[in-house]
N, C-alpha and C positions, 0 to 999 in steps of 0.2 A: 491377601497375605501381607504382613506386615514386612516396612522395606527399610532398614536405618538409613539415614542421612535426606538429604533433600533431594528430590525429585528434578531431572534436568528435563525443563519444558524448551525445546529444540526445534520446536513446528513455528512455523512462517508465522504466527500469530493464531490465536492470543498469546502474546509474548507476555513475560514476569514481571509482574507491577511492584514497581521498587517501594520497599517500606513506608517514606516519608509518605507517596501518594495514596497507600491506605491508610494511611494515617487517618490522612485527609478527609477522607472518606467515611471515616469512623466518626465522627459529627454527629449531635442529635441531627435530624428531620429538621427542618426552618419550613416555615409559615411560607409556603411559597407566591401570596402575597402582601407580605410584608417588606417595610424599606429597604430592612436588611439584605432582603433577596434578591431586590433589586442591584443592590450596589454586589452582588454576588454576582448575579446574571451579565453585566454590562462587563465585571472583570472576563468573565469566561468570552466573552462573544470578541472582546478586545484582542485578550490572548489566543485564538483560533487566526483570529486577522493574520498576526505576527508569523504565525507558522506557516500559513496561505498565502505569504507575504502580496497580501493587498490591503491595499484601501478603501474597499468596495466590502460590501456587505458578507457576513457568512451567518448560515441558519443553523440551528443544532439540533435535530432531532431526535427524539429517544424511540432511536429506532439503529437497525443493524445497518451496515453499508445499502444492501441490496434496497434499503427504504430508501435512502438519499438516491441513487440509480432512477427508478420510479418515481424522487419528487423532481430530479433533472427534467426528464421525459415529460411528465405531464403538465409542468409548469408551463414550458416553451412551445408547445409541438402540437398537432392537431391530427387528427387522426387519415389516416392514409398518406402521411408526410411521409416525403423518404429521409434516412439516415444511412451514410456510409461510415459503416464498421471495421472495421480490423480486425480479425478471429485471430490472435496473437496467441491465443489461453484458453483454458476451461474456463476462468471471469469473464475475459472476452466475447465467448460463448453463452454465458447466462444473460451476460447484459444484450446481448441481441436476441436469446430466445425472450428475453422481459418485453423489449422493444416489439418482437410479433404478437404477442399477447394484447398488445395496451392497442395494438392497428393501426400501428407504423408500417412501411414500407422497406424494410434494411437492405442496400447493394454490400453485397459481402465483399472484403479482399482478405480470402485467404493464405495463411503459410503454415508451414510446417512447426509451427510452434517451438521452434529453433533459434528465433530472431527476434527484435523487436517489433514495429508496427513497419507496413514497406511503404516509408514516403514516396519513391517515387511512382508506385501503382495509386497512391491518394492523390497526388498528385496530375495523372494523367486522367484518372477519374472525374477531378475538379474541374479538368479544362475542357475534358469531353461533355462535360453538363453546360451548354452554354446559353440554355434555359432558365437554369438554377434551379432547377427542382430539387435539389439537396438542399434540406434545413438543416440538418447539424453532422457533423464530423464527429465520432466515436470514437475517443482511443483508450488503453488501460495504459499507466504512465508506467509501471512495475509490474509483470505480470508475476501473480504469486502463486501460478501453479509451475512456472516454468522456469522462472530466475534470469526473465530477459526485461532490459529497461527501454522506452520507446524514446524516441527524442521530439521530445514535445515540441519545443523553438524550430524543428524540421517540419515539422508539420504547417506551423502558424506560419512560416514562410512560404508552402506551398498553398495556402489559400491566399495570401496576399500575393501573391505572384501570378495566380489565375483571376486574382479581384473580382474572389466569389464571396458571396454574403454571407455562408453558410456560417449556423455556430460551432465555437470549439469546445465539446465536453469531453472534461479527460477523467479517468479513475486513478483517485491517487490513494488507496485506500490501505497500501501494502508499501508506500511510498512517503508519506508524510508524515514529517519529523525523523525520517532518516535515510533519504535520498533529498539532495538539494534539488527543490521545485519553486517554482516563480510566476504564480497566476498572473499579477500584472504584467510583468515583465513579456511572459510567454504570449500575453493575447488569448488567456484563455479565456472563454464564457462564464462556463460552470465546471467547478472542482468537483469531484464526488469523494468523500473521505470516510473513514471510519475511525474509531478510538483503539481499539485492540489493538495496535500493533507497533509504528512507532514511537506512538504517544504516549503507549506504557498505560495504558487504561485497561479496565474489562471490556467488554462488549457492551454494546448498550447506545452509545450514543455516533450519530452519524453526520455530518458536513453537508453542506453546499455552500459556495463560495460564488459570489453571482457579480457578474458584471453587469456594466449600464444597458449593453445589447441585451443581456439576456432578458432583463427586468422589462426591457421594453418588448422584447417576444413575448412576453408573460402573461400582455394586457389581450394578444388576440391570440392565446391558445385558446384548442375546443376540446382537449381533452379533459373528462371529467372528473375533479380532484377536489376533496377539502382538507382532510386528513393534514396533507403536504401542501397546502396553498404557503404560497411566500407572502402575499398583499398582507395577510393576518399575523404571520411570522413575524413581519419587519414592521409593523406598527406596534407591536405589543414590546417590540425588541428595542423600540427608541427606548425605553425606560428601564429597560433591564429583563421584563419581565416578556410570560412565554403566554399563548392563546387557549393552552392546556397544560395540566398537570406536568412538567418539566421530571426530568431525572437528578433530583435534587443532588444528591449527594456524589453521582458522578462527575458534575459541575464541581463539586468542591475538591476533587479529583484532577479537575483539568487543568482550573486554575495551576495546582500545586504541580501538575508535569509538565504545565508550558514554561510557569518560571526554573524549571528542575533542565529544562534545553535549554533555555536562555542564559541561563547562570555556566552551563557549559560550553554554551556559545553553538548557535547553528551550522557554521564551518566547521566548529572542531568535532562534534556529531555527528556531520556525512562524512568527515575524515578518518573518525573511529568506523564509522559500518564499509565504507572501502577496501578500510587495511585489514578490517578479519572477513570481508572476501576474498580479497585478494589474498590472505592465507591459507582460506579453507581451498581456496582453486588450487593451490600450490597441495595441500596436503592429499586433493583428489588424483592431480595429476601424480605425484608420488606413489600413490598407491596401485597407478595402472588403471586406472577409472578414467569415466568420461565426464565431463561436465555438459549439461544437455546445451544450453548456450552455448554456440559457437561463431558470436561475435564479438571481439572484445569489446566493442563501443557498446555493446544493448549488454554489458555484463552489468550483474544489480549490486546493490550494495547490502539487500536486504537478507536474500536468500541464495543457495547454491542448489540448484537441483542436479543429483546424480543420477547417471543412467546407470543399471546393475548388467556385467557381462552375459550376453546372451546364455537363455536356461537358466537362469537363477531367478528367481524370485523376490521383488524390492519388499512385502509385504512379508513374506517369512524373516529375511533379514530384520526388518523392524520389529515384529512380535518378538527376535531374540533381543533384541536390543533393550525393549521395555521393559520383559522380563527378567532378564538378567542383569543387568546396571543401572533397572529403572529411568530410562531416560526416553523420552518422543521425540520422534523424528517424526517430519510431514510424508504422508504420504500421495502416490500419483494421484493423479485425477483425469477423468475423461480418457483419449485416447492415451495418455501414459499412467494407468490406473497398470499398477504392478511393476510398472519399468522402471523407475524411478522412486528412490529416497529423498527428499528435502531437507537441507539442513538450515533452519532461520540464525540467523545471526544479528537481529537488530532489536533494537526498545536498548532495556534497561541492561547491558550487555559489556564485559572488558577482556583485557587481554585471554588469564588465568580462565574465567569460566569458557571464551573458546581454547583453551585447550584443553580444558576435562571435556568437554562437546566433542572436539575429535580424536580423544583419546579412547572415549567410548566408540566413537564409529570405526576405529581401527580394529577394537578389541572384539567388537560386535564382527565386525567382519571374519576375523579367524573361528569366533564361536559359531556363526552361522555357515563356516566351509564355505564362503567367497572366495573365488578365486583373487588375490590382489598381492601385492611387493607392501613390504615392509617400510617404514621409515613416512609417512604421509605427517604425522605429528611432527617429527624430528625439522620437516622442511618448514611445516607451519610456524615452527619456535624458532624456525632461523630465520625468516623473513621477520618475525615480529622482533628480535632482538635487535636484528639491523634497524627496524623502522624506531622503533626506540634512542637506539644510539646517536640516528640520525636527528628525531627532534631533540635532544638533548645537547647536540651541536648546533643547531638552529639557535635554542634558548639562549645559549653561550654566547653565543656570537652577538 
């Protein structure tokens, strides 16, 4: 059925790829071994560094998140290794069902998927292994089903403090480019990333971000990999160029949304996806709703998952929502499949379009007979005015 006006894409990712970067994208095809491409490929692999904020290698494959997961895992790890996991999410959950599959060993630390990752249970884990049988530490940095952020610098503390060997793989896949992350800084291993989401890309292209540790677990994995080998990634990658057919034109893509953050500057990016969390919380709480997160330090900047008043339905709410104002909203997954509406707030994102986003979810609400209070926009607009006012005092000054 035909819908006037544009379509509000409101789900945790694939977020709206901002005009210039399909621009970009709109490029004939290039000779993917040609000079030219070269000098394309080395800008893209440069520009991923900067966001990853390291200095250490990152691979790109044209592949979805869940490949970068599996090129983590079978680069480093060998088969019947144990990994301590964090069930934080339904990701968190897939990347450990990935991990049984491949003939890992996962110690679970489960939670209520309420929180972010519980350092002090990884923690006592690390010191209770005084074996070392734990080769890497599992955590998702953002989790995108649930709208909780882990605190990754908590964690690398709790290995260094147990001065265990293990590595640190984090997923930043719902996190990167619009939550401030810091591989070097944090100690991590391996990053796992994807394009969809902060970066303002389609789907398509996937991260790893590898430190000197990891590269050296690399030489004595046994798990069996070629697809995902890094030894072939990073030697084809000194020159620009890829071991297989690359994703040409997403690269020209990436380029153009790394310098599209840069140009807005990385602080002032995790400061915009904060301030329309921090409003959209404000307009949930307004409305008499819950926000499933109930810690303010593991609140994300990316997304706000809501819980719907017991007996109602998050999935009928949203089929109103689509159909009538055309707009998506995420929905639950795993055990809050139905309970919960998501509302994504990051990529290519400002003030005015979060307020048509929760002006829809207000109006959705009364259309689908939710029970809620009026006024959740009105508080959203008055936090953001303020926050407005404020940097505009700052500038002044």
């Amino acid at each position: 059925m035909f819908k006037p006006g544009r379509h509000f894409l409101q789900i945790p990712g694939p977020t709206n790829v901002p005009d210039n970067v399909l621009r970009a994208m709109d490029h004939p095809t290039m000779d993917h071994r040609s000079p030219e491409f070269g000098d394309l490929g080395r800008r893209a692999l440069e520009g991923a560094k900067s966001v990853f904020k390291t200095a250490s290698d990152v691979i790109i494959y044209p592949a979805s998140g869940t490949g970068a997961w599996e090129a983590a895992l079978v680069n480093t790890l060998s088969p019947g290794d144990k990994v301590l996991m964090c069930e934080t999410g339904q990701f968190a959950s897939l990347w450990l069902r990935l991990a049984t599959r491949l003939g890992l060993e996962p110690e679970v630390i489960e939670t209520d998927w309420r929180t972010g990752a519980d350092v002090p249970a990884i923690a006592e884990a690390l010191r209770n292994d005084t074996g070392h049988a734990i080769k890497a530490v599992c955590v998702v940095h953002n989790e995108t089903s649930t709208g909780c952020t882990s605190r990754i610098a908590d964690v690398r503390a709790a290995l260094d403090e147990a001065g265990h060997p293990a590595l640190l793989m984090v997923d930043v896949i719902s996190s990167l480019g619009s939550i401030d992350y810091r591989h070097d800084e944090w100690g991590v291993d391996v990053s796992v990333g994807g394009s969809q989401k902060g970066l303002m890309l389609p789907p398509g292209l996937s991260f790893n971000a590898i430190s000197a540790k990891a590269k050296v677990s690399a030489q004595g994995s046994g798990l069996r990999h070629s697809y995902w080998n890094w030894e072939e990634m990073l030697k084809a990658n000194e020159t620009g160029f890829f071991p297989y057919t690359p994703a040409t034109n997403l690269l020209y893509g990436l380029v153009a949304a790394v310098d599209r953050l840069h140009e807005e500057g990385l602080d002032n990016v995790f400061a915009r996806h904060q301030r329309h969390a921090e409003a959209t919380r404000r307009a949930v709480r307004a409305w008499g709703l819950e926000v499933l997160c109930r810690t303010p330090e593991h609140y994300s900047g990316s997304l706000t998952a809501v819980l719907m008043p017991e007996g109602h339905s998050a999935d009928a709410f949203r089929k109103v929502v689509h159909e009538r104002l055309n707009m998506s909203l995420g929905n639950g997954l795993g055990r809050l499949a139905d309970r919960v509406f998501r509302i994504g707030h990051l990529g290519d994102f400002n003030d005015l379009m979060l307020a048509g986003t929760l002006s829809g979810v207000e109006m959705g609400l009364k259309l689908a007979g939710v029970p809620h209070q009026a006024g959740g926009v009105q508080a959203a607009l008055d936090y953001l005015a303020d926050a407005a006012r404020g940097e505009a005092c700052t500038r002044a000054a």
